[in-house]
N, C-alpha and C positions, 0 to 999 in steps of 0.2 A: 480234623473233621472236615470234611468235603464241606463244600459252601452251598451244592446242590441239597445235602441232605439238612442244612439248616434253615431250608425254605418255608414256607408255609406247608401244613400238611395238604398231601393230595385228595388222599381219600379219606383223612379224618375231615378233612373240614376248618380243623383246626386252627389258629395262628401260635403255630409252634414259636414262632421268635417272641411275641410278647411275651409269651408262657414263660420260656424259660429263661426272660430277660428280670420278672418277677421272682422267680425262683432264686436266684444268682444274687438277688438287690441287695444284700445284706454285706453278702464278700465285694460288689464293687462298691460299697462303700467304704467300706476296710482300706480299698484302694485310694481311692481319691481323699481318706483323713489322713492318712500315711504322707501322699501325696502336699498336702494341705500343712502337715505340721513340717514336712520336708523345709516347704517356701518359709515358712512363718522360722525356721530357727536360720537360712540361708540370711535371713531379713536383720534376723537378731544380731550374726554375724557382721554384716554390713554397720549398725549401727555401733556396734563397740568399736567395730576399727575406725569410724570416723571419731567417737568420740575417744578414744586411747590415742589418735592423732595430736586431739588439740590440748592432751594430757600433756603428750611427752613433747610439745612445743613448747607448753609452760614449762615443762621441765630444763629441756636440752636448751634454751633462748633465753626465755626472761631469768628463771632461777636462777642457771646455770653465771649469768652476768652477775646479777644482782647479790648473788651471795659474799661477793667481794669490794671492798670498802671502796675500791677509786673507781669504780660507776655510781659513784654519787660524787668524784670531785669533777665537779662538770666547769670547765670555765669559759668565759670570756672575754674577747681584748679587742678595743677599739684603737683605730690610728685616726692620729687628727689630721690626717690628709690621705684618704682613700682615693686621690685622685695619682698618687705616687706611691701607694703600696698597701694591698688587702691582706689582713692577717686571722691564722686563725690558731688558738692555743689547744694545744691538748690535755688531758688533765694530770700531766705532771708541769704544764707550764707554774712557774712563780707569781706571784702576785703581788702587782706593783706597778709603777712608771716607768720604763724602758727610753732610750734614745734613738733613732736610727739615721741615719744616713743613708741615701744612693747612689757613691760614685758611679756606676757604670751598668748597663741592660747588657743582656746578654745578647751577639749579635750573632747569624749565620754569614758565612763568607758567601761573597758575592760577584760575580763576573759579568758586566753586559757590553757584549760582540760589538764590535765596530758594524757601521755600515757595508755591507756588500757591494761591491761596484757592481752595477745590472752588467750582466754578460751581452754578447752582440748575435744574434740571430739574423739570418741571412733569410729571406722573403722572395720568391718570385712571381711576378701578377700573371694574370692572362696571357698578358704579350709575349712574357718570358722575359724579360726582364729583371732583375735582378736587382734587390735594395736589403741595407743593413737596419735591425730595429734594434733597439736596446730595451731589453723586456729583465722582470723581475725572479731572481730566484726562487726555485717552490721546492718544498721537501721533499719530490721524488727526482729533482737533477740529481747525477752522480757529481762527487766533490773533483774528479779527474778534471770533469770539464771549468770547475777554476783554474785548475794550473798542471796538467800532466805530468809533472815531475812530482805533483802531491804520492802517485800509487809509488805504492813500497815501503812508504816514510809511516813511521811507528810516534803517535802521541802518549807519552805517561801521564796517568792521571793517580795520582796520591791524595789518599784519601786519611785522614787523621793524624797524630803525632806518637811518637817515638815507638815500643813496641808494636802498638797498636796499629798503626799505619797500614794501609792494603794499597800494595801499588798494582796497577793495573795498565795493560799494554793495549794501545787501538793501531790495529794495524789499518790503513787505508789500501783500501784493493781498487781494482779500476771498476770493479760492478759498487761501490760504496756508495746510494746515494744519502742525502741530508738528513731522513730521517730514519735512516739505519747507523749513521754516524750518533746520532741522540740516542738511539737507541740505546748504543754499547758505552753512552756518559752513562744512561743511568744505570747500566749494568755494573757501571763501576763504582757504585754508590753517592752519586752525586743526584738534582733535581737538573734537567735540562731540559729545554723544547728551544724551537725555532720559529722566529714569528716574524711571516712572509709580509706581514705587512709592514713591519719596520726595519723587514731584511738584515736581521741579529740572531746571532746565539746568545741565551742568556743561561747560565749554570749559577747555580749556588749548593752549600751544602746541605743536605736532610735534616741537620740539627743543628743547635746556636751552641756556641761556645769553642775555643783554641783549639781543644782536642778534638773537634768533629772536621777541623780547616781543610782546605784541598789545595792542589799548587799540582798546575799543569805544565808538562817541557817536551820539546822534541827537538829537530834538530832542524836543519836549513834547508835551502831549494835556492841554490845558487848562492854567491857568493854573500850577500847583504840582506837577503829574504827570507826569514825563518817560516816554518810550515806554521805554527800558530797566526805569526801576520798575513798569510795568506787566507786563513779561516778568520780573521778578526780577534783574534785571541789573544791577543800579545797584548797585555797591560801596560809590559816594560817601556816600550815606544811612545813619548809625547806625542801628542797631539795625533795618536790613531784613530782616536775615539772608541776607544778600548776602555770601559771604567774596572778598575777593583776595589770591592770594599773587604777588608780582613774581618776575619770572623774575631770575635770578641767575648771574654767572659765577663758574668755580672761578678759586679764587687759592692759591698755594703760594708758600712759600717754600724754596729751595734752594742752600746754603752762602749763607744772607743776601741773595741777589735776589729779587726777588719775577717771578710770571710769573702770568698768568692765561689761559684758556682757558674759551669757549662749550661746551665739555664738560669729563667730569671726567677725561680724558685727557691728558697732555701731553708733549711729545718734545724733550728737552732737553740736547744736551750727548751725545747715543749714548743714552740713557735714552728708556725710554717708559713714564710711570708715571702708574697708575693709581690713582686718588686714591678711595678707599673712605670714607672719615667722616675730620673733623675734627679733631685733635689739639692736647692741652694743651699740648705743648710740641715739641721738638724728637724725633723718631726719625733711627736711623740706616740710611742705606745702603749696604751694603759690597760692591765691583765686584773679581773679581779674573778671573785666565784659568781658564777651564772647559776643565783638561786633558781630562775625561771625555770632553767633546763635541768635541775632537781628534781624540783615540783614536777614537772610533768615524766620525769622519769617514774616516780611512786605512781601518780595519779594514771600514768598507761598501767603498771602493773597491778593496783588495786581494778582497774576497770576490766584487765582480761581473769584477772581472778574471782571477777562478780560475773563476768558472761559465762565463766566455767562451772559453777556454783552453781548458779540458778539453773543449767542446762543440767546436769547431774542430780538436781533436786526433784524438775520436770518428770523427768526420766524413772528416778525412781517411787516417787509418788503417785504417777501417774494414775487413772481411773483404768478399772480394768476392763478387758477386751474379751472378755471371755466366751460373750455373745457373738461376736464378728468372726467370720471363717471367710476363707481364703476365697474369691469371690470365682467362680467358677466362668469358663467365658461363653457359657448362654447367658450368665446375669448380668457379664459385662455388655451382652447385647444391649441389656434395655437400658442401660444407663449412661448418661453423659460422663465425658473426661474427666472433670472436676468432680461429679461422685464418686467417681473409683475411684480419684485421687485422694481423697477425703475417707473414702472407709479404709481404706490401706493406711492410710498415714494414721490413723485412732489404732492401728493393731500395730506398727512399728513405734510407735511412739508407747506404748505398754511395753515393749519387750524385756524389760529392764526392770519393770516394774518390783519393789521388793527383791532386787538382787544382793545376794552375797559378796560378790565382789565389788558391786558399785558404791556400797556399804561402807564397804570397809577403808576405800580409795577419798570417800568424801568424809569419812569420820578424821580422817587421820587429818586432812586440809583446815575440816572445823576446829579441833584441839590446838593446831598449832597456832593457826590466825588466834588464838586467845590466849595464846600464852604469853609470858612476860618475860624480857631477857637484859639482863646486863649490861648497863654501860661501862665502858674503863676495863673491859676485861682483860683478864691477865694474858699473857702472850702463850703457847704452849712450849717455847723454852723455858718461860717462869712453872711451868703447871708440874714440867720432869721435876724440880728441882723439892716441889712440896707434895703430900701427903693428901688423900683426899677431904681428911679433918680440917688441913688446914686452907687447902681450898677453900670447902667452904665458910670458914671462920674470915674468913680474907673477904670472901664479898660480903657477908654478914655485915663487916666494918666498914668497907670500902666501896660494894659495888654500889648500883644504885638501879633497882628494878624499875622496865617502863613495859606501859603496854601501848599497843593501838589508840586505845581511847587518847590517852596522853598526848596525842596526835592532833585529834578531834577525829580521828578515824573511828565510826562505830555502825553499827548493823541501828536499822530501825526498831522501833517500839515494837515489839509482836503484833500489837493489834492493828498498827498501821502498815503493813506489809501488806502488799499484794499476793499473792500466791505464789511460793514457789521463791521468793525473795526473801526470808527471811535470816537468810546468811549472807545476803550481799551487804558489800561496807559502803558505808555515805564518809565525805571526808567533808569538814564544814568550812564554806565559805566557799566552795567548791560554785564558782558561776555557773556552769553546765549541771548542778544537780539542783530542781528545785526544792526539792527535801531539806536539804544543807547548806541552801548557800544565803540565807542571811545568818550564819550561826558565824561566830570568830574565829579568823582562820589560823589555828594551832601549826597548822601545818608548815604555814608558809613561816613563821615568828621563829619556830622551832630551827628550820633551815638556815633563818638568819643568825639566831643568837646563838646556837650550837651546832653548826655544819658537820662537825666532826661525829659528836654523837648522835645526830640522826642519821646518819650513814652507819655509824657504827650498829645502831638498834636495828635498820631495814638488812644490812648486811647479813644479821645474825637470824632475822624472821625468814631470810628470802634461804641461807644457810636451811635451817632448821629442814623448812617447805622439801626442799629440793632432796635432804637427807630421807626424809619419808617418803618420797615417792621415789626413792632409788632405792630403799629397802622394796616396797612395794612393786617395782619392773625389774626386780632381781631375778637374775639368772636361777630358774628353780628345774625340777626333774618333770612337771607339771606341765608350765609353757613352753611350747614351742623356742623359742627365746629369749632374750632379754628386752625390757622397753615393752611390757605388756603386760599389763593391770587386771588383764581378763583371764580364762584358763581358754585361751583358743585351740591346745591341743585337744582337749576336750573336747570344745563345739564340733571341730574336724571329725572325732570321733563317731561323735553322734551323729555326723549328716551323711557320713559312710554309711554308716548301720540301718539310714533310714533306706539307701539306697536298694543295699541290701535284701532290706525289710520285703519292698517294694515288690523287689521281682522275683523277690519267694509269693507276695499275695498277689501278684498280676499272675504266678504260675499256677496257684492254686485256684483260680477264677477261672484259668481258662480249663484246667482239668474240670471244676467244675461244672464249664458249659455243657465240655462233650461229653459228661459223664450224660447229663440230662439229652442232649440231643442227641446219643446212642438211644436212649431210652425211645424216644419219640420216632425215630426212625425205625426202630426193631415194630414200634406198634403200626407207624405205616406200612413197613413189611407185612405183617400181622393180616394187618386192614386189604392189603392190596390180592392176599392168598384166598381170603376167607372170601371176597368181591368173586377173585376168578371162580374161585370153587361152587359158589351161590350161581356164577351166570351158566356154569355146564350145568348144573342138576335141573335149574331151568331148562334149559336147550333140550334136555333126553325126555322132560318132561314132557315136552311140546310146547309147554306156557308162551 
């Protein structure tokens, strides 16, 4: 439809575009609800994927660890001389009193250059005259200008021991200056520079220990002058001022074996100890169980399974939004940031409200956190060998059921819950929770008197957890993939369809229009015929 003939009427008079912007009111609204439920399930979408995120971290992270007994054998080992060696146990280290010794640190081999004799440069003044200065080597001299018989002559530098060894050729060219000679050290795997102000090369190796060692040769420049003593490199030579220090490995002694290592680190036995300087004699290392780092391995995981709880409970309780639509943006005209922000977040924060999936994801979390499981339980090579009778006639006798509470781990009184909290766990004695923490701390007593079977109970709670929410992100014909607690192929479904929807009702609005502004035009035709015709019958009249 021409945009002329959607104008105001000429000769009606009329305001055709209000008219039929009235007329039409009904189907664009159809538009913009379409529109409106489009954003609001895009929103919905949004919020499951952050919340299926912090789902499947609990899953894939905490559970995932926590399901198996030796992340709860947490230890730690003090040395009574941290000033000669930092240690840290792992949790299959032993626990007990240790010996150590420190024969030897681990050293990098080391070379530092003799003095350079300052070269002689020739000066002439004004007069023309002519005087010798003795000035200082700088890294862009060519090395020719030490001794011209240097170009040609080839340095090998050998870097490591036996197979491993990379030998490497420097040839000296007559364009070679000092810091193109550093260069091609460090090209050969060595650390070198040249430092003009104390006129030396200094090399050492990249790494500490025998096997990382280097050892430089080449050959001569006359009779008694080797090309290294002309660079300062020649160690061999008394009194060149040539230093070497040999690379060196660390050696330790612990409970009387001895163990050495290319660095001053070593891993020995669950130990990883870091060997600081040398010792006169024996120090001690003493390894026991680091209740501490227990304790706070449950109390992180009880703490992200109460931020996930209460945020799923928010969510699906929520007060509903059924009043608030999609704020259209003339209304965002008249309001500030923080109100749109605020009525938007009351309708993403419903989206969830009464959902079926979210239901079912927090019922299965709620059951388990209350169930009770077995301490001493049988191994599953003992479980082949018996019948499920006598399974269970076996724990019947022998097991010994614990829960949570048994912990001092427990959910508040109903009536003292906050909203939306009434599935979060308190653990008692717990300093940071004012709820529990003058209550006796089960927790920490438990970890002492029984480390084994409070590992073994968290093992099997964190077990269980983990089993139901891998049933639950199981690979179905439904979701898109696996690791998704929501039907997202679904939601996809429907935000297509809404799309869809859309520009079938955006097409049927606009047929609408012109349906109407055909109309309106055929009557200004109408109007415009029936004018002319009225102005001649005039005109013949005389009027």
């Amino acid at each position: 439809m021409s945009d002329l003939l959607r104008m105001t009427g000429m000769y009606s008079g009329m305001d055709t575009q209000s008219i039929v912007t009235q007329l039409v009111e009904a189907r664009s609204k159809k538009v913009d609800t379409l529109k409106n439920e489009q954003t609001k399930l895009e929103w919905k979408q949004n919020v499951w994927q952050d919340l299926n995120s912090k789902i499947y971290s609990l899953y894939s992270g905490t559970l995932s660890k926590l399901r198996l007994t030796s992340a709860y054998s947490k230890k730690s080992t003090v040395s009574s001389d941290t000033t000669k060696a930092t240690i840290v146990a792992s949790d299959s280290a032993v626990n007990g009193t240790q010996t150590l010794k420190i024969n030897h640190l681990a050293k990098s081999g080391y070379l530092t250059g003799a003095e350079l004799a300052k070269k002689k440069k020739t000066e002439t003044d004004e007069d023309g005259n002519e005087t010798v200065k003795e000035v200082d080597w700088t890294g862009d001299d060519k090395l020719s200008e030490m001794n011209s018989a240097l170009v040609g002559k080839t340095i090998n530098i050998t870097v490591g021991q036996g197979e491993d060894a990379k030998l490497t050729g420097i040839e000296i060219t007559n364009d070679m200056t000092i810091s193109g000679f550093v260069n091609k050290l460090k090209e050969a795997g060595v650390n070198a520079s040249f430092d003009e102000e104390n006129q030396r090369f200094f090399i050492s190796s990249t790494k500490t220990g025998k096997a990382n060692e280097f050892e430089l040769s080449a050959g001569k420049v006359g009779e008694n002058t080797s090309v290294l003593s002309v660079l300062g490199l020649d160690a061999t030579v008394k009194d060149s001022g040539c230093t070497r220090i040999k690379a060196q490995d660390a050696e330790i002694e612990l409970n009387g074996a001895t163990f050495t290592s290319d660095s001053n680190t070593f891993s020995v036995n669950g130990l990883t100890i870091n060997a600081l300087g040398e010792t006169d004699g024996e120090i001690s290392v003493v390894t026991s169980t680091d209740y501490e780092g227990v304790y706070d391995t449950i109390k992180d995981f009880i703490s992200e399974y109460n931020e996930l709880i209460v945020e799923m409970d928010k969510l699906y309780n929520a007060d509903s939004a059924r009043d608030y639509d999609v704020l259209s943006d003339e209304e965002k005209e008249s309001m500030t940031d923080d109100e749109i922000e605020k009525w938007e977040d009351k309708i993403k924060g419903s989206l969830l409200r009464k959902d079926g999936n979210l239901s079912s994801v927090m019922n299965a979390l709620k059951s388990t956190m209350m169930e009770g499981f077995y301490l001493n339980n049988l191994t599953d090579k003992e479980k082949e060998s018996m019948s499920e009778a006598e399974i269970e006639k076996w724990y019947a006798d022998n097991g010994k059921k614990r829960y949570l509470s048994d912990f001092g781990i427990k959910t508040k009184n109903y009536f003292d819950c906050e909203e939306n909290e009434h599935y979060a766990y308190h653990i008692d004695g717990d300093e940071d929770d004012e709820y529990s923490s003058t209550n006796q701390d089960k927790l920490k007593a438990a970890i002492a008197a029984d480390p084994e079977g409070t590992a073994e109970f968290f093992a099997s709670l964190c077990k269980k957890l983990y089993s139901k929410l891998d049933e639950t992100m199981g690979e179905t014909t439904t979701y898109s993939s696996i690791y998704k607690v929501y039907n997202d192929k679904q939601l996809k479904k429907d935000y297509d369809n809404y799309t869809k929807k859309i520009k079938e009702a955006e097409q049927e609005l606009s047929d609408y229009e012109d349906k109407w502004y055909d109309k309106f035009a055929a009557m200004e035709v109408a109007l415009s015929k029936l004018q002319s015709n009225s102005s001649a019958v005039t005109s013949m009249l005389g009027m």
